[in-house]
C-alpha positions in Angstrom: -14.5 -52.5 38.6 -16.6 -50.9 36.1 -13.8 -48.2 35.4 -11.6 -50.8 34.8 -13.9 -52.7 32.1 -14.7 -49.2 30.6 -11.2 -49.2 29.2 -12.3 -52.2 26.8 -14.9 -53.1 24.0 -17.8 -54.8 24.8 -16.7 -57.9 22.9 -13.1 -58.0 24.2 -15.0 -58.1 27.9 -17.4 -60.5 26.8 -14.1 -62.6 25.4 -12.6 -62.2 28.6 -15.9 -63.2 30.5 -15.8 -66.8 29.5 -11.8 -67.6 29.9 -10.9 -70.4 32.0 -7.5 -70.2 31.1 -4.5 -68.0 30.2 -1.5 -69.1 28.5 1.5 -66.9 27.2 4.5 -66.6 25.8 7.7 -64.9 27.5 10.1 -63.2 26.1 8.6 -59.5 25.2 5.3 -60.6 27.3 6.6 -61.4 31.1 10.0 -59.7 29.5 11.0 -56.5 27.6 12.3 -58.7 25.0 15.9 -58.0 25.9 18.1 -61.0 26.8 20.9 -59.9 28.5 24.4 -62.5 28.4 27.2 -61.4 31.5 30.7 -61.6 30.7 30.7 -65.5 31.9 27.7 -65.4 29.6 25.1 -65.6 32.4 21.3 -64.9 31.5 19.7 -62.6 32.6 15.6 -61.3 32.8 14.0 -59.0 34.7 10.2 -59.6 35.2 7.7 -57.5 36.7 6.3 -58.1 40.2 3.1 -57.3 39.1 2.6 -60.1 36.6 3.7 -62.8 39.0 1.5 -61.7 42.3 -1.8 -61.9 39.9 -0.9 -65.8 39.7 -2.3 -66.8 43.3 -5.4 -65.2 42.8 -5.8 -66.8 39.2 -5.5 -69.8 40.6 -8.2 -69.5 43.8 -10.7 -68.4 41.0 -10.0 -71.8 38.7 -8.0 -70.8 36.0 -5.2 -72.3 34.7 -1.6 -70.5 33.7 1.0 -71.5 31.8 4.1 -71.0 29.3 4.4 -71.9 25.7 7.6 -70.2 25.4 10.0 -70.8 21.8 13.2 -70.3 23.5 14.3 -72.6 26.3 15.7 -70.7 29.4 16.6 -72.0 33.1 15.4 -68.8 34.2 11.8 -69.6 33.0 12.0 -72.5 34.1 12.9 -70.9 37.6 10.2 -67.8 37.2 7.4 -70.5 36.5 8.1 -72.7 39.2 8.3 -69.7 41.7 5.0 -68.6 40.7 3.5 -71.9 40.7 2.0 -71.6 37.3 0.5 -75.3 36.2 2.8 -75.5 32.9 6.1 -74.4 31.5 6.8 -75.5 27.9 9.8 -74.2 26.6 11.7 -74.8 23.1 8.5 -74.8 21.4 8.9 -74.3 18.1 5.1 -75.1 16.6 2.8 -73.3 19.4 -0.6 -74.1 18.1 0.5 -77.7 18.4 1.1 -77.7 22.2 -2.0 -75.2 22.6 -4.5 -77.8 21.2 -2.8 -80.3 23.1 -3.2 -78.3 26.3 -6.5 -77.7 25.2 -7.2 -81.5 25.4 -5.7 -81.9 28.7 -7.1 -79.4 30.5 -10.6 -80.1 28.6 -11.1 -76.6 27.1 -12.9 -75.2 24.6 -11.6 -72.6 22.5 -13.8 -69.7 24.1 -12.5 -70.7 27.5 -8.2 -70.0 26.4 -6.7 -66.6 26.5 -3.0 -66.5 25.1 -0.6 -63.4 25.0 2.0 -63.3 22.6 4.1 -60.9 20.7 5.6 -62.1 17.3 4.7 -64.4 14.2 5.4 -67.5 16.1 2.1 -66.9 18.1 0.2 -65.7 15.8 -0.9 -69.5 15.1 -2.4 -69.9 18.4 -4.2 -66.3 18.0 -6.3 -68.3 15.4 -7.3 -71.4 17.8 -8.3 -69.3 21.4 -11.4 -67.6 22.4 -9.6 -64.2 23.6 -5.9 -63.5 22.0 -3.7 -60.7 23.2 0.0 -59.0 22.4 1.7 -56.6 24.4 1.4 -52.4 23.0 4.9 -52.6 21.4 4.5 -55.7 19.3 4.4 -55.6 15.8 2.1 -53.7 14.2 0.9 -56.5 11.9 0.3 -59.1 15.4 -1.6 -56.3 16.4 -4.0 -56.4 13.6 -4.4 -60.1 14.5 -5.0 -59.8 18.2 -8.2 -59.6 19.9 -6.9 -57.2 22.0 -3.8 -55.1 22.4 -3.0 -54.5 26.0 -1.9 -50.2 27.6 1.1 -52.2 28.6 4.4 -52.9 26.8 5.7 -56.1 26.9 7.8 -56.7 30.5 5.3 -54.0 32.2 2.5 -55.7 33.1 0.9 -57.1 30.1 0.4 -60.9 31.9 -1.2 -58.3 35.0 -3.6 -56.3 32.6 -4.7 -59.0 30.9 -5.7 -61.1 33.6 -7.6 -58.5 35.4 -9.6 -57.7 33.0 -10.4 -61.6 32.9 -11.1 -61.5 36.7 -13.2 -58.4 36.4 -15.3 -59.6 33.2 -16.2 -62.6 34.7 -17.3 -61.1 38.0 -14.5 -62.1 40.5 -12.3 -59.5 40.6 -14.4 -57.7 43.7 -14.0 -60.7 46.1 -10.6 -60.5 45.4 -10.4 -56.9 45.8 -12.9 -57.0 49.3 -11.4 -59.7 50.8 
């Protein structure tokens, strides 16, 4: 696992050492960012395996996922469900509003909260959470905001890379991997 932490700084592992949760957005995190309509004007996602099959093992080690998502969508709404994430708040048009609240809930401190995002509306929670992160293709000024900014584009893994390196920072990563 020490290849895989070699990748970051020290401070982004020591960030991701202490997080007890992650929450992110979805469209251009979980997604490429494209929402496709069909001709009955059907929507339609495509979401990457890898993101989702992380989820289980997030949750045997204690930490809590979720979505704080601007755009409502009964495909999030179906995604979430089928990965069993604790949360899915969608049509959220003030973020850092529902992360504090979350925050409250789930008794966090701001050290303990990872959040991926991609655009200005996250860029308000970047500013309350302990470790923030944005996909390689966001803009270039979120970029300069995040913590970190992952190897993956948004929709290819971001939600995956992210909480790895969460899992191997804090040590747990190797039982999961041994087991």
């Amino acid at each position: 696992m020490k290849k895989l932490l070699d990748q970051y700084t020290k401070e982004q592992v020591k960030k991701a050492s202490l997080i007890k949760a992650i929450f992110f957005d979805v469209d251009g995190v979980l997604t490429d960012g494209k929402i496709i309509y069909d001709d009955s004007g059907k929507e339609i996602k495509a979401f990457n395996v890898k993101d989702g099959f992380i989820v289980s093992y997030l949750k045997k080690a204690g930490i809590i996922t979720g979505a704080i998502t601007g755009r409502e969508s009964a495909i999030v709404t179906r995604r979430c469900a089928e990965l069993k994430v604790d949360f899915c708040h969608q049509g959220i048009t003030d973020k850092a509003v529902v992360c504090k609240k979350l925050m409250e809930h789930y008794k966090l401190k701001a050290k303990e909260v990872a959040y991926i995002g991609d655009d200005i509306n996250d860029l308000g929670v970047f500013n309350l959470v302990g470790l923030s992160a944005c996909p390689a293709d966001a803009m270039s000024y979120v970029q300069e905001k995040a913590d970190l900014v992952t190897f993956k584009k948004g929709g290819k893994g971001v939600f995956r890379e992210v909480a790895d390196l969460v899992l191997a920072a804090s040590g747990r990563i190797e039982k999961i991997v041994n087991n």
